[in-house]
N, C-alpha and C positions, 0 to 999 in steps of 0.2 A: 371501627372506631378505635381510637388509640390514647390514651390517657397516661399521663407523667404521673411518679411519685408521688412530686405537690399535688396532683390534683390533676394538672393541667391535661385539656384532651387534643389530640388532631385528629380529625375524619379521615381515615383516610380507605382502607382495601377491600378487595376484592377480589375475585377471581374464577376461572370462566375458562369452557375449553372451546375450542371449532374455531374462535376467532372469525366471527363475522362479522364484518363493519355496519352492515345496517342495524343486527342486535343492539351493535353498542350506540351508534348514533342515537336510536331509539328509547336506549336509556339515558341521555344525555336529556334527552326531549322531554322526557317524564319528568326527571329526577329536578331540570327547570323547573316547568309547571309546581310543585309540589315545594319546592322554595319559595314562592312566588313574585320570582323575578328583584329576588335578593340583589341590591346591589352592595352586598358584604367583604368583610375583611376578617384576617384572624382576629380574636377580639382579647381583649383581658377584663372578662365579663368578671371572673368571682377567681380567685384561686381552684377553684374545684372543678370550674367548667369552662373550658375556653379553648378553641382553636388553635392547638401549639404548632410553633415553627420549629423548635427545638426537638429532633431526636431522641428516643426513648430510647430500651435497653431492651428486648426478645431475651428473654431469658428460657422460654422452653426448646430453645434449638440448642440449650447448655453450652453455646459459642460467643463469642460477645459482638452479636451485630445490633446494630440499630433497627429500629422498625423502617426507614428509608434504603437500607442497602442490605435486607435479608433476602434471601438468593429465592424463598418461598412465601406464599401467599399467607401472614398472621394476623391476627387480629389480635387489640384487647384491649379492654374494658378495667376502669378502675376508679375508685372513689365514691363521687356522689351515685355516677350511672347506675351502678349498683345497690343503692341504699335511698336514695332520693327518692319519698313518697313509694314505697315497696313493701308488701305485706310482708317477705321471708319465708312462705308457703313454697310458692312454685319456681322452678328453677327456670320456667321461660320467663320471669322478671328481671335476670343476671345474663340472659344471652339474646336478648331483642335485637335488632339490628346490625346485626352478626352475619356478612355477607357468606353465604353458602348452607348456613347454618337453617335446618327447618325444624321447630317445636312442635309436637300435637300435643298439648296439656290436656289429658282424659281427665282432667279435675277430678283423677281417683288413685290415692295413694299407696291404694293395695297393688296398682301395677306402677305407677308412675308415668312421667312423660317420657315420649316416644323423642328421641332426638335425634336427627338425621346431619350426615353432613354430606354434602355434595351427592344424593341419596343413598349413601352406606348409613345403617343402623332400620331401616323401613319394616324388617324384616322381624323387629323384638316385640314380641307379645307382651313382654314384662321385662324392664331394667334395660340394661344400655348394649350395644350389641354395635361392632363395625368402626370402633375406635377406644383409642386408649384413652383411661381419663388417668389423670395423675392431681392429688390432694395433697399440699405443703409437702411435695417430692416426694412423698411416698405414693404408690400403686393401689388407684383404684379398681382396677381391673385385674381379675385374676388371670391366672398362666392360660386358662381356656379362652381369654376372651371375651368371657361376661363383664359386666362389671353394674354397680348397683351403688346408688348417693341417696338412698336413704340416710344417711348417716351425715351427710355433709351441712353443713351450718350456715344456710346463704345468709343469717343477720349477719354474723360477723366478717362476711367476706369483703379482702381489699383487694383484690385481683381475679380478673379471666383471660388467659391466653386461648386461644385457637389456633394449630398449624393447620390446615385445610388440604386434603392431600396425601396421601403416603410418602410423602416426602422424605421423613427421618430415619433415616437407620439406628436413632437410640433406643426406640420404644417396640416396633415387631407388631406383630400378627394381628392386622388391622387394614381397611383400606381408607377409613376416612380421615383419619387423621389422631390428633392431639386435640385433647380440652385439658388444662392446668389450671386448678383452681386454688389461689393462695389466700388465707387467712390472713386481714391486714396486720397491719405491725403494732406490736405494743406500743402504749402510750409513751411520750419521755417524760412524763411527770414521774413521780413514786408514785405516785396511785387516780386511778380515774376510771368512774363509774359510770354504766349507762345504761337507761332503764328505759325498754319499750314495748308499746304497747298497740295493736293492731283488733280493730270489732269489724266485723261487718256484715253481710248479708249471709244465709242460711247458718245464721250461730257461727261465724268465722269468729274465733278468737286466737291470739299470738301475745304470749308475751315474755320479755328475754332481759335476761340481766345481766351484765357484762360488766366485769372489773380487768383492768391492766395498767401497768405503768415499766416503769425500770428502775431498779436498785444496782448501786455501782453497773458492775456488768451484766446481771442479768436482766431480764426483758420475762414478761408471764402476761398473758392473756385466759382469764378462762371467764367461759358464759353459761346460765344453764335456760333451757328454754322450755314453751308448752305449746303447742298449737291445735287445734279443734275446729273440728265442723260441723256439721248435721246433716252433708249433701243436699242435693237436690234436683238428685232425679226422684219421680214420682212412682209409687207404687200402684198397680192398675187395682181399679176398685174388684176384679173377681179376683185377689189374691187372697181373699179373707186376710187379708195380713194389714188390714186400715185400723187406726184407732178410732173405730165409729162404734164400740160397744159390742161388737158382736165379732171381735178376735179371735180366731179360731187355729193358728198357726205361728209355730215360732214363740218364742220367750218373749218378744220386744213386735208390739206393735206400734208401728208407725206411718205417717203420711209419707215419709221417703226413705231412700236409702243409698248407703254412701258416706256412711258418718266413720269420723276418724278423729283417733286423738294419738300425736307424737310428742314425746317426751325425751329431750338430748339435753348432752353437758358435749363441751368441747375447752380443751387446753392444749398451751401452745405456751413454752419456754426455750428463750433462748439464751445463750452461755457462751462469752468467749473463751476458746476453752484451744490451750495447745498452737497458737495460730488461727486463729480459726473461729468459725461460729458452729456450735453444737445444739440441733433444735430438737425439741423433746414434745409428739404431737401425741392426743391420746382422745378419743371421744367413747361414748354410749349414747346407745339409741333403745328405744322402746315404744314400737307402734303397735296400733293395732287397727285395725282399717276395712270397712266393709267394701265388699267389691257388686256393683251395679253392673260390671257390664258391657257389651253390646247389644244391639235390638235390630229390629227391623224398621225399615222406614214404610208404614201405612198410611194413608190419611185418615182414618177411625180409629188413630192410636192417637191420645197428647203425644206431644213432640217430645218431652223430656221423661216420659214414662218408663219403668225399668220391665225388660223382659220377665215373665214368671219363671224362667228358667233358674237365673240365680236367685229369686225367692226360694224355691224348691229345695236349692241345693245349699243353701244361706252362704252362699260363697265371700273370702273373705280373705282378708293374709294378716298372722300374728308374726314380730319382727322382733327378735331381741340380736345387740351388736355390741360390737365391743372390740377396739383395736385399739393398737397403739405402734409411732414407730419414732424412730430417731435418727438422725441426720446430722453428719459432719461435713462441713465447705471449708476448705483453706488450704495455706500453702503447707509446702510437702518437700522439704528440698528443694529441689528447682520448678518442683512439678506444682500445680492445684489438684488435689484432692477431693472425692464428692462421696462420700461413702453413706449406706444407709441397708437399714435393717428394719424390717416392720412385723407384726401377725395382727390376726384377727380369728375372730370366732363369732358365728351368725349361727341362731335357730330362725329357722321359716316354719311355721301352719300353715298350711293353703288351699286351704278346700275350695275347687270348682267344681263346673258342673260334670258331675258322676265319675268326679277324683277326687281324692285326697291326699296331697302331698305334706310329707313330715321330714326336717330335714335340716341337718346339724353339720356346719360347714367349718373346718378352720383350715385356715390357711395362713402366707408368711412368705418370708423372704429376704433377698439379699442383695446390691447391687454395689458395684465399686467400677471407680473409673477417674483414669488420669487426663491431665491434657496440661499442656505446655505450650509456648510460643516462640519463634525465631526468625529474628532477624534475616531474611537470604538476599541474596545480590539484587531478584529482582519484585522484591515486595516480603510482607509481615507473612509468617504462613503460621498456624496453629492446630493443634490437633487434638482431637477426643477418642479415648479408645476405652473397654473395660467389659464385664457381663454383668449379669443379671438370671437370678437362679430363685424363681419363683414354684413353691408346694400349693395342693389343695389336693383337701381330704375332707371328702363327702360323705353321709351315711344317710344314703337315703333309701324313704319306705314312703311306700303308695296304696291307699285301701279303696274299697268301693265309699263312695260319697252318702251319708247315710244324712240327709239333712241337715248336714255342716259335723255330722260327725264319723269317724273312722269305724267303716264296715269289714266285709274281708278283704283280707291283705292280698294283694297284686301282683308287688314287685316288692324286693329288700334287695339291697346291692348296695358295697362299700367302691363307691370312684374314686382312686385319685391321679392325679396331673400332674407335671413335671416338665414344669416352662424351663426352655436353659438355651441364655442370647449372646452370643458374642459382637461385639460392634466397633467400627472404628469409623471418624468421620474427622475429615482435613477441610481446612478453607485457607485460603491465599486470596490475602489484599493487596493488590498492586498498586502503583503509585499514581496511578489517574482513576483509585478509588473502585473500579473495577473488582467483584467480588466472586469469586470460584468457590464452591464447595462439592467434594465428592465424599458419602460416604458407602460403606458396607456393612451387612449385619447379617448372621448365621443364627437362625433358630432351630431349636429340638425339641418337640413338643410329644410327650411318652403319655396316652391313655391307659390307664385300666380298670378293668369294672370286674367286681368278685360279686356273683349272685348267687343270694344267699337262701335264694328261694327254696322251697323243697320242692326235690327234683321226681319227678311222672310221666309214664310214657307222655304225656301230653306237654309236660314242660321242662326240657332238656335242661342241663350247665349252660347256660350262657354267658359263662366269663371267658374274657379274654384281653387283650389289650390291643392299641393302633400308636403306633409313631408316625408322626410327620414332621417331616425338613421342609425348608429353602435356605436361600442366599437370596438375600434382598440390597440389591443395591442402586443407589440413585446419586442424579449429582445436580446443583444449580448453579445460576450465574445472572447475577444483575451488576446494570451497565449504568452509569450516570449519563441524562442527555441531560444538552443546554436548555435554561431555561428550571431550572429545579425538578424535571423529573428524572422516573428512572424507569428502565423496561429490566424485566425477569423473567427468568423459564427454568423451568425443570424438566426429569426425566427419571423417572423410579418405578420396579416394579412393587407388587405388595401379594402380604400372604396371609389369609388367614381362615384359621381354624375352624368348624363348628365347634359351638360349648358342650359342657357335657349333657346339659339337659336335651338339645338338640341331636347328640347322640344316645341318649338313654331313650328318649322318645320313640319309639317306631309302633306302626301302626299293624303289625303283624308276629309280633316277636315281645313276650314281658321278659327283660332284663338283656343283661348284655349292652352294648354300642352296636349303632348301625354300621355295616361291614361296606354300606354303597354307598355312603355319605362322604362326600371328599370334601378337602380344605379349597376355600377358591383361591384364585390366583390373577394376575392380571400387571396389564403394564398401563401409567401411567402419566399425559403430559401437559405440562401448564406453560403459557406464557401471559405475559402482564406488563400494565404499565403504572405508576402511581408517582404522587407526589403533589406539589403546590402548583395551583393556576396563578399566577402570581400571586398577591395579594387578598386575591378575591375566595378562596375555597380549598378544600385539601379531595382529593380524588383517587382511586383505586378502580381498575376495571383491569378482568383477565378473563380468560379463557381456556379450557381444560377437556381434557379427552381422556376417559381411561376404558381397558378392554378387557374385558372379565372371562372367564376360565370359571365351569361351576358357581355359580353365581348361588347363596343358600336364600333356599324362596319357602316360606312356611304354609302350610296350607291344613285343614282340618279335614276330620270324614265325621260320615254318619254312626251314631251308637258311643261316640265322644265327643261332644260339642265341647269348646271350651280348652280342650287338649289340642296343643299344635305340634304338628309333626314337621319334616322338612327333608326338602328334594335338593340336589341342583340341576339348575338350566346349564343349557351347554355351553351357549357362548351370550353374552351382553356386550353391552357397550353404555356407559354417562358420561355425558359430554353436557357441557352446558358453559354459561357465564355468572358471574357475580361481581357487581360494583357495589360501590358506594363513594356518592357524594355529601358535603359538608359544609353548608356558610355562614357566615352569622356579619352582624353589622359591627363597626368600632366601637360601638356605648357600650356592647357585652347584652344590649338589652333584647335581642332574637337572635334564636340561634334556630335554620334547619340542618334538618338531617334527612336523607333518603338513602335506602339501601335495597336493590333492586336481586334477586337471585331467579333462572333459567335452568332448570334442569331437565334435560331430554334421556331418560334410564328405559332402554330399549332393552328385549331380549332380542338375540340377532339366531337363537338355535334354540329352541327348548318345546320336546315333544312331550305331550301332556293329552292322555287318550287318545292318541292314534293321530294327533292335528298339532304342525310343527308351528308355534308361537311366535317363528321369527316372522311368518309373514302371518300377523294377526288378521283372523278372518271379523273384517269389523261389517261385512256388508257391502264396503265401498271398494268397485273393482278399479277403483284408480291407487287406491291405498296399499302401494304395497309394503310400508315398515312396519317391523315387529310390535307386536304389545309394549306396551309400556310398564317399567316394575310396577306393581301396584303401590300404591301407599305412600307416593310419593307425588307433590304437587308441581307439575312442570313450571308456574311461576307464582313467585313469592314477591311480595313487597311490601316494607314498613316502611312508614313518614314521619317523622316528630317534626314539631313548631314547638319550639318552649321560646316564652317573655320571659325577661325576670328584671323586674323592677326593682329599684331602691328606693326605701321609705324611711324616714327619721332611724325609726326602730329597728330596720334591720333591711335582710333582702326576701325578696316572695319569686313565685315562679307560678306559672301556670301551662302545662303543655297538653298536646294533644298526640296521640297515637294512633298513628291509623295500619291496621293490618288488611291487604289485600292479598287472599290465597287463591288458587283456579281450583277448578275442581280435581281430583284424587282418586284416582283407579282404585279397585278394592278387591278387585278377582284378577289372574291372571292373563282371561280371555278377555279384560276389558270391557263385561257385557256390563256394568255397573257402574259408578262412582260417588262422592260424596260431591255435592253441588258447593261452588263456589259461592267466596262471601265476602264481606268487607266487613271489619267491626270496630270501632272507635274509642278507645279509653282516652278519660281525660282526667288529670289531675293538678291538683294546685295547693301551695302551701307556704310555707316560711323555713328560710336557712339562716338554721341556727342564731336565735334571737337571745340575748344575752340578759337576762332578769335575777339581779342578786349576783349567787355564785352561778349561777346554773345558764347551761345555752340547750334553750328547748328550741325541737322542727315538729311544730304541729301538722297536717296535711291531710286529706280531704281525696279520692277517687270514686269516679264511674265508671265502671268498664262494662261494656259494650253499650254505650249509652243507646244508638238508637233498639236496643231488645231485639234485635234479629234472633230470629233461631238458625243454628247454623251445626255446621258437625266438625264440633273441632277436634276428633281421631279418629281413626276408622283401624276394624283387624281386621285383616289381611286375609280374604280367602276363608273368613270362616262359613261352617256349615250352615245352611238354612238361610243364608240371605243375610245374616246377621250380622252384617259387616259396619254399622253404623254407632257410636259414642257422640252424643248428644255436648254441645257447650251450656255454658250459662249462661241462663237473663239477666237483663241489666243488673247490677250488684253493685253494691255501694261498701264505701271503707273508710276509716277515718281513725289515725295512728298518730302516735306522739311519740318522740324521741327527745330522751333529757338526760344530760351530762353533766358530770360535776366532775374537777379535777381538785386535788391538795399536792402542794409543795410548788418547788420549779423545774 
C-alpha cells in the first residue's frame, strides 16, 4: 500500500519470484472474492484515505523515484493506516498488509515480534535479525546485524517504507531487505497537543502525550509514553506459583504471566540550518517485561498455559536505552549532501532458562554521502555514492540461572564490531521514462571477543577475532507499458553476517566466536509488474528467487533449553510471490484491500545427523524437495473491508481484518508444525470529530473476534518439543485520541 504526504493512499505492490502464471491468476481469483465483486474506482474518500493516482516519492532508495517507476519492489504506509484505531503496543499494527512482509507477534516484549521478509529474519529468537531497519535515517541495526525497536514510538509514527529484496547497495549486510521507519512531521501551528489513551483486555493500558508545532524555522515533536499489561498466558495450577493462598514460590504470585510495563519519551527537531534541514532525534526507553515462553502442545494442558520451565527460571528481560542522532540534508555546492552521526547505549537483564545474560551495549556511528544529477545526451542520469562506519562495544557476562537470579559465572568476554561500507549507486532516466539503476557496495566487518574468563586446563583463552568482506552488487530496471502499468526486475547478490550473539553462542566451547559459523551469501532475482487497472484498482504482483550460500539456521540442545545456538545449511533456495490488490467505490464510502504473500524457503543441501535435508525425508517416496526453513508460513494473506460513512457530526469507519496464515514448520526435519488459522479483527470509530477547540477519534476493537486458539509464533528447533507460543483470546480495546492546536 502506498500513501501520500496529504494523507492520500494507492494500493499498490508486491512481489514474488518463479513467476508462474497460474499462482498469479490464482491470486487475482481470491483477491476478487474478498473484494466482493467491487465495481470501484480510485475514490477521494477523506484526505487520509483514498486510492491515489498521483505518484509519491520512495525516499529509502535515497534516489528520487516515484513508487510507479522504482526499478525495486517498495512498499509504504502512512498517516491514518498507521494510527487509525491502533493500540501503539505491537509493531504488527504499522506493517499489516505489507506484501512479503510476515509478523508473529509473541504478544511478549521481553523477546518481541519475529518479522520476516520474503522469509529472512525466521531465524531471530529475540529482536530483528536479516534486514536492515533504519529510524528518522539514523541505524537501527548495528554493524553485526542485530537490530532491536524496542525503543521505537509507533504512536507517533508518520511513515513505513519497505525495500523487499536485497536490492540496495546503501544499506549492506542483510538479505531481506529495508524497513524505514519515519517519525511524522511537526505540526505547522506554534503548538499542538495530543493526548491518547488505550484500555483493554488483560490490564492493556497505553497512554501518550505528545506536543509539536514550528516556530519560524524550527519544527519540535517530543511525546512521552507508558504502556502495560498483565499477559495472559496462564500459569499451570502444580506451579505453586497461583494466587489461591497457598503460594509457595517466587515473590509475585499470580494467575499469569507475561506482564510488562514500557516507559519512552521520543524527540525530533528540525532546523534549517546552512542550506539545508538539520534533524535532531533522541529517545529513552525503560522496559521491563516477563518472559512466558514456548511450551508444548498437549491436549491435557489449557491451550494458553505457560511451561513450568520459565516459572523455575522466572525468565524475563530488564531493558534500559538511550540514543540519540543527527542528521543534515541539503545542498552542498552542486552537490546534495546527507550526512549523519548517531550513538546509543543499551543494558539488557535476561535470565532464561538455566542462563543468565547481563549485558551493557554502546554503540555509534557515522555515515556521509553525495549525490548529484546531469543532464546527458540521452536521458537525466544521477548518482549516489559515500560510507558508512558503524562501532559496537559489548560487555557481556553470563551466570548459571539461579531462579531469575545470577549464579556462577560462565562466560565474561568484551565483543566489539567494526561495520565499514562503501557504496555507490547510479540510475538513468531516459526519455520514454524507462528507468536503469545499477549500484555497488563493499563491506568490512572486523569481529573480536577478549575473554576474560579465568583461564584452566579446562577452559583455555578463547579470544580471538574474524573479518568478513563482499562486494555486493545489484542493478534494476522498470519499463512503462501502455495502459498505466509498468513491469521491473532486478538482479543483486547479498551478504550477511552472523551477530555476535550468534557467534558467542556455541554449544561446546564458553567464550570466544564460533570459528565454523560463516556469513551467508546468496544471489538474488525479482521481476514485477504494477500500476493502475484503469479506473477501477491499483495492483502489484512479482515474483522472486534467491539462492542462498550458508543459510544461519538456530537450533537448541539438551542441558540448555532456551539458549539457541546456530549452524549453517549448505545450500537453500526462497522463491515465492507477493501481490496486492486495492479498490474502493467513487462515494470514498468502501474501500478493499487484499494482499496475498507465497513463500516457498527450501533447503536444497543441509546435512543434519548423518541425513541430507535437501531431499527431506517426509515419508512420502514421491516427495522429493527439501525441507522447508522452518518458521516460516508458505502462505500468508490479509483482507480489509473498511465503510466510512458521513454523518452531520463528522466521519465514522468500521473495518474488518482478516489474517489467513498456513501452517509453519518448526523443526528442520519438518516432523512438526504450528496448525493453520484464520483470525478476524474488527474495529470501528470516528475521524477526528471536531467539539470546541478540540478534534477527538474515539474507537472501539475486537480482535480475534471468533476466539480461535491459534499459535501465532513458534521457536525454531527448540529442545523438547517446545516449539509452540500461544496467541490471544478474543480481547477487547477501546482508545481516544484528542488534539488541540493554538495559533496559525
Amino acid at each position: 500500500m502506498i500513501m501520500d504526504q496529504a494523507g492520500t493512499r494507492r494500493a499498490i505492490l508486491a512481489s514474488a519470484a518463479g513467476g508462474r502464471g497460474v499462482l498469479v491468476a490464482a491470486l487475482f481469483a481470491l483477491a476478487a472474492s474478498y473484494s466482493g465483486g467491487l465495481q470501484a474506482a480510485p475514490v477521494q474518500q477523506q484526505a487520509q484515505d483514498t486510492i491515489a493516482i498521483a505518484p509519491i516519492e520512495v525516499s529509502v532508495l535515497r534516489t528520487p523515484f516515484t513508487n510507479d517507476d522504482a526499478p525495486f519492489a517498495v512498499s509504504v504506509l502512512t498517516g491514518q493506516d498507521l494510527q487509525r484505531a491502533r493500540s501503539g503496543v505491537y509493531i504488527e499494527e504499522v506493517l499489516q498488509r505489507m506484501p512479503g512482509v510476515q509478523v508473529q507477534n509473541r504478544y511478549n516484549p521481553a523477546v518481541g515480534e519475529r518479522i520476516m521478509i520474503r522469509g529472512f529474519g525466521a531465524r531471530a529468537q529475540f529482536g530483528l535479525r536479516g534486514f536492515r531497519v533504519i529510524v528518522d535515517g539514523i541505524p537501527a541495526t548495528l554493524p553485526d546485524g542485530q537490530a532491536s525497536l524496542d525503543h521505537l514510538d509507533i504512536g507517533s509514527l508518520g511513515r513505513v517504507e519497505v525495500l523487499r529484496g536485497p536490492s540496495s547497495a546503501l544499506f549492506g549486510n542483510a538479505g531481506g531487505g529495508v524497513i524505514s521507519f519515519t517519525t511524522r512531521a511537526p505540526s505547522a501551528r506554534p503548538f499542538e497537543v495530543e493526548v491518547a489513551a488505550v484500555g483493554g483486555s488483560d490490564a492493556l493500558m497505553r497512554g501518550q502525550v505528545t506536543a509539536s508545532g514550528t516556530v519560524e524555522e524550527t519544527g519540535y515533536l517530543v511525546s512521552a509514553y507508558r504502556s502495560s499489561a498483565d499477559g495472559f498466558r496462564i500459569v499451570p495450577d502444580s506451579s505453586g506459583f497461583l494466587n489461591d493462598g497457598s503460594c509457595n514460590f517466587g515473590d509475585r504470585c499470580v494467575d499469569t504471566y507475561g506482564e510488562f510495563e514500557r516507559l519512552g519519551a521520543n524527540a525530533k527537531v528540525t532546523r534549517a540550518v546552512a542550506g539545508g534541514e538539520l534533524s535532531l532525534t533522541a529517545n529513552v526507553l525503560d522496559l521491563a517485561a516477563e518472559n512466558p515462553g514456548s511450551r508444548r502442545l498437549q491436549d491435557s494442558i489449557p491451550f494458553g498455559t505457560i511451561a513450568n520451565t520459565y516459572l523455575n527460571f522466572q525468565t524475563r528481560k530488564d531493558i534500559t536505552q538511550q540514543q540519540a542522532g543527527l542528521r543534515w540534508v541539503g545542498g552542498l555546492g552542486g552537490f546534495q549532501g546527507d550526512f549523519a552521526v548517531y550513538g546509543a547505549h543499551r543494558t539488557v537483564f535476561n535470565p532464561i532458562p538455566a542462563d543468565l545474560v547481563d549485558l551493557e551495549r554502546n554503540g555509534g556511528g557515522v555515515r556521509a554521502a553525495l549525490s548529484r544529477q546531469y543532464a546527458l545526451g540521452i536521458g537525466d542520469f544521477d548518482w549516489h555514492a559515500g560510507f558508512d562506519l558503524d562501532l559496537q562495544d559489548d560487555d557481556r557476562k553470563e551466570f548459571v540461572n539461579v531462579a531469575g537470579a545470577p549464579g556462577d559465572p560462565i562466560l565474561d568476554q568484551q565483543e566489539k564490531v567494526r561495520g565499514m561500507g562503501f557504496f555507490f549507486q547510479g540510475n538513468l532516466e531516459l526519455p520514454s521514462g524507462i528507468d536503469a539503476l545499477a549500484g555497488l557496495r563493499y563491506d568490512s566487518h572486523r569481529f573480536e571477543a577478549e575473554d576474560r574468563f579465568p583461564v584452566t586446563p579446562a577452559n583455555p583463552d578463547n579470544s580471538g577475532s574474524r573479518t568478513m568482506t563482499a562486494f555486493s552488487p545489484s542493478i534494476g530496471l522498470n519499463v512503462p507499458l501502455p495502459g498505466g502499468l509498468d513491469i521491473f526486475g532486478s538482479a543483486s547478490t547479498l551478504f550477511e553476517t552472523p551477530t555476535t550473539t550468534e557467534l558467542a553462542n556455541q554449544p561446546d566451547a564458553p567464550g570466544g566466536f564460533n570459528p565454523d559459523l560463516d556469513p551467508m551469501e546468496g544471489r538474488s532475482f525479482e521481476v514485477g509488474v504494477r500500476g493502475d487497472l484503469g479506473s477501477i484498482a491499483s495492483v502489484e504482483v512479482t515474483t522472486y528467487q534467491t539462492n542462498l550460500e550458508n543459510e544461519l539456521v538456530p537450533f537448541e540442545v539438551e542441558g540448555s533449553p532456551g539458549v539457541t545456538f546456530f549452524r549453517n545449511a549448505g545450500e537453500s533456495k526462497h522463491q515465492g510471490l507477493e501481490a496486492t490488490l486495492a479498490a474502493g467505490d467513487p462515494s470514498g464510502l468502501i474501500r478493499a484491500d487484499v494482499t496475498g504473500t507465497w513463500t516457498d524457503a527450501r533447503f536444497e543441501e543441509y546435512v543434519v545427523g548423518g541425513t541430507d535435508l535437501g531431499d527431506c525425508p517426509s515419508g512420502d517416496p514421491t516427495d522429493t524437495d527439501g525441507c522447508r526453513v522452518p518458521g516460516v508460513s508458505p502462505r500468508r494473506i490479509q483482507a480489509l473491508l473498511r465503510v466510512s460513512p458521513e454523518f452531520s457530526f463528522g466521519a465514522a469507519f468500521v473495518e474488518a481484518i482478516a489474517t489467513m496464515s498456513d501452517d509453519v514448520p518448526v523443526n528442520d526435519r519438518n516432523t512438526a508444525s504450528a496448525p493453520d488459522y484464520t483470525t478476524i479483527d474488527v474495529r470501528l470509530g470516528l475521524d477526528q470529530v471536531a467539539i470546541g477547540g478540540f478534534t477527538l477519534s474515539p474507537w472501539v476493537a475486537i480482535t480475534n473476534v471468533a476466539d480461535e486458539d491459534y499459535i501465532s509464533s513458534v521457536a525454531v528447533n527448540a529442545f523438547g518439543t517446545r516449539f509452540y507460543e500461544p496467541g490471544p483470546s478474543q480481547s477487547f480495546q477501546v482508545g481516544l485520541r484528542a488534539a488541540f492546536g493554538a495559533g496559525d
